[in-house]
C-alpha positions as CSV (number, residue, x, y, z in Angstrom):
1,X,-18.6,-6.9,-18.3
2,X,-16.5,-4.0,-18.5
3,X,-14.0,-3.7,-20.8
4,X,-11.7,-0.6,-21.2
5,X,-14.6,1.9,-20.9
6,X,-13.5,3.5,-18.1
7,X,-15.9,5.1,-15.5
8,X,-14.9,8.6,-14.1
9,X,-17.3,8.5,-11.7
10,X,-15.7,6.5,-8.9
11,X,-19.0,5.6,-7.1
12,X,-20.4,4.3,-10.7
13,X,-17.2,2.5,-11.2
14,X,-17.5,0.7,-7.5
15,X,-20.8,-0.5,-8.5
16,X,-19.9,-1.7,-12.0
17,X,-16.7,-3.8,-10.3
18,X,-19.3,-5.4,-7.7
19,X,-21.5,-6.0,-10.7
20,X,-18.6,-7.9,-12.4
21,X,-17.8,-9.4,-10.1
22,X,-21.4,-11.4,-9.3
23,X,-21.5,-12.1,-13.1
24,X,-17.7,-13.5,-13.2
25,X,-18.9,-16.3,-9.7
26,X,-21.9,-16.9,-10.9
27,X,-20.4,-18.1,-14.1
28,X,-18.0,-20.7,-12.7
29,X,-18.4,-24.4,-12.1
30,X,-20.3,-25.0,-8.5
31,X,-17.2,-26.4,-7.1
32,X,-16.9,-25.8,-3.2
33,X,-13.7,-23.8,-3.0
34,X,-15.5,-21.8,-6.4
35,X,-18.9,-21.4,-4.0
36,X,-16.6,-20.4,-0.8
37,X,-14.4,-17.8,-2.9
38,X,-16.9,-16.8,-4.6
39,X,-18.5,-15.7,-1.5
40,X,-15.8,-13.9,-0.3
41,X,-15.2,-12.2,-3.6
42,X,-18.7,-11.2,-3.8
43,X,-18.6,-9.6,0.0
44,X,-15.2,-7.8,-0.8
45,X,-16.4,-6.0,-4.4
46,X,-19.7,-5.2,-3.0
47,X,-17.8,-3.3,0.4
48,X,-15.1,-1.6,-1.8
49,X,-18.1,0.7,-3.1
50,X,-20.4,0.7,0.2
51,X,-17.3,2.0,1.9
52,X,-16.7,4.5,-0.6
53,X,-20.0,6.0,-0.7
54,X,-20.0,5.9,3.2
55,X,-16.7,7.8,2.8
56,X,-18.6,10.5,0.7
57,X,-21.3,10.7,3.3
58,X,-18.8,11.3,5.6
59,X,-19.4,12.7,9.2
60,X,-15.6,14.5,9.2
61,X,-12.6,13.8,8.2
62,X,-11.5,10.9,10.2
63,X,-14.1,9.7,9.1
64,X,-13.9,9.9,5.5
65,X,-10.3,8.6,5.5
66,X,-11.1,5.6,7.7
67,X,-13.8,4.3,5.5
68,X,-11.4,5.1,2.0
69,X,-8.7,3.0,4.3
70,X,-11.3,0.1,4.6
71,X,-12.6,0.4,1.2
72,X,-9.2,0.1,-0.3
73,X,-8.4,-2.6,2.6
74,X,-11.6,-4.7,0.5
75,X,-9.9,-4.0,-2.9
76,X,-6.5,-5.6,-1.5
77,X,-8.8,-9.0,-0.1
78,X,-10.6,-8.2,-3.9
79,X,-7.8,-9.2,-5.3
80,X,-6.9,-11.7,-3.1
81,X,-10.2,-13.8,-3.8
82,X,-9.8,-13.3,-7.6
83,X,-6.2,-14.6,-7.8
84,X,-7.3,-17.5,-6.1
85,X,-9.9,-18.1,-8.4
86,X,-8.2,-17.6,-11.2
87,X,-5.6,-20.0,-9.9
88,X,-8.6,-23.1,-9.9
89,X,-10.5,-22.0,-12.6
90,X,-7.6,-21.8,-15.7
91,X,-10.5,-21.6,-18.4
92,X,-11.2,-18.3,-17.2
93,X,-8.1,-16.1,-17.0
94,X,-9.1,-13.5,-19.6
95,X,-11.6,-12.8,-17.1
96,X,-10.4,-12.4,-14.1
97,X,-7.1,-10.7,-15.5
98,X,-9.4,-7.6,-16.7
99,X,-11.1,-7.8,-13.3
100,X,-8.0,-8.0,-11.3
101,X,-6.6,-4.9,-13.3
102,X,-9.8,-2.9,-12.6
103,X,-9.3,-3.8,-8.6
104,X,-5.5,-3.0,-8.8
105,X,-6.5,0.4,-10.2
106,X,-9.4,1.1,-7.8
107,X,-7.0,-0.1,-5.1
108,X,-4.4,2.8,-6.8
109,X,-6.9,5.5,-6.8
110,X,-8.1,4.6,-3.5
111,X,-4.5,5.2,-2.2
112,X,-4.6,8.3,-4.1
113,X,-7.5,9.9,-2.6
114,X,-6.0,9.0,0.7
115,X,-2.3,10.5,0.4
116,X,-3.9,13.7,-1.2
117,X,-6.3,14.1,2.2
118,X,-4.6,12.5,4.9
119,X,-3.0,15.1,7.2
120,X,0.6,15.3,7.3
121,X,2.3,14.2,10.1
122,X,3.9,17.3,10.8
123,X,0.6,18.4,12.0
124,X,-0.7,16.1,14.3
């Protein structure tokens, strides 16, 4: 799992998050609200990247800002799922603290990206 090598390349970083992710679930007890949230935190990491390299792919500008809106939208429900998790599972909070800092900050850099592109109101 990652640890505070930090990826600069966002669409690398997406995937290594996903990847975490899938190892963090499949490492917890087969409860049914583990399975369940688990599920839901493996479909929300794995969008947060698919978005983002959809957004790099993009067809124009709306575009591109309204798939880095849902891919930051997936890092909010991300986080979400983990703190849910963490909150049944309290042998694993090391864990899911460093993966709930790496959404936060995908989450922040998302927002970033968006501010810095989105057109300002003055213009519309």
């Amino acid at each position: 799992m990652m640890k505070n090598n930090k990826v600069y390349d966002l669409e690398e970083r997406t995937y290594l998050f996903a990847r975490d992710c899938r190892l963090f679930v499949k490492s917890l007890r087969s409860t049914l609200s583990n399975i369940e949230d688990g599920k839901q935190l493996i479909r929300a990491s794995g969008s947060i990247g698919a978005n983002y390299i959809e957004a790099n792919e993009k067809l124009g500008g709306r575009d591109f800002l309204m798939r880095l809106k849902i891919a930051r939208k997936e890092a909010k429900e991300a986080y979400y799922w983990l703190r849910l998790l963490k909150d049944i599972n309290s042998n694993c909070c090391e864990e899911v603290e460093i993966l709930m800092s790496e959404v936060a900050e995908l989450k922040r850099i998302l927002s970033a990206i968006i501010n810095k592109t989105s057109p300002s109101k003055e213009t519309l």
